[in-house]
N, C-alpha and C positions, 0 to 999 in steps of 0.2 A: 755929366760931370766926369773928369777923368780920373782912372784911377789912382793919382798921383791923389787929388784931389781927396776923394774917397778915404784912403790912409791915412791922411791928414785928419779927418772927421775921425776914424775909429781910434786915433792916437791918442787925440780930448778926449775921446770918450773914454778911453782907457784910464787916465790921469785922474777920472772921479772914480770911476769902479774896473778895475783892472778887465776883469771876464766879460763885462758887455762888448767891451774890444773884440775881443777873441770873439768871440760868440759871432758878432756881425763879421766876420772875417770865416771862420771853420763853419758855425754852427754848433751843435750839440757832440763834438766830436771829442773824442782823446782829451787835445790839448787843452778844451773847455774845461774840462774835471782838472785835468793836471791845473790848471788857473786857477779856479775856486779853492782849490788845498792849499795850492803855494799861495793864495791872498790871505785865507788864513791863519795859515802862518805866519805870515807879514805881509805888511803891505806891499815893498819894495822889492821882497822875490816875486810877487804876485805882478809888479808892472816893469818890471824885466822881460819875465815870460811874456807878458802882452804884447811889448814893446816890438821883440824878437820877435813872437808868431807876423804881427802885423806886416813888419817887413822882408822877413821871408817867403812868405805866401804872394 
């Protein structure tokens, strides 16, 4: 699968739970904790950050 492809997968994946995105993208890293605090704060700071890691990375 390309990773055009791949993105696409952790971007839905992101859209049900922000941090599983991130996660399959960094791992247990940084931005995963930053994810998990900004989803509990909201949902939508939490799939911003997703969104952003996903496509910077």
């Amino acid at each position: 699968m390309s990773e055009g492809g791949k993105d696409f997968i952790r971007i839905i994946l992101s859209l049900i739970i922000p941090p599983i995105g991130v996660f399959f993208q960094v791992g247990l890293g940084l931005h995963f904790w930053l994810n998990i605090l900004l989803t509990l704060l909201g949902y939508v700071p939490g799939l911003i950050h997703a969104i952003w890691v996903i496509v910077k990375k």
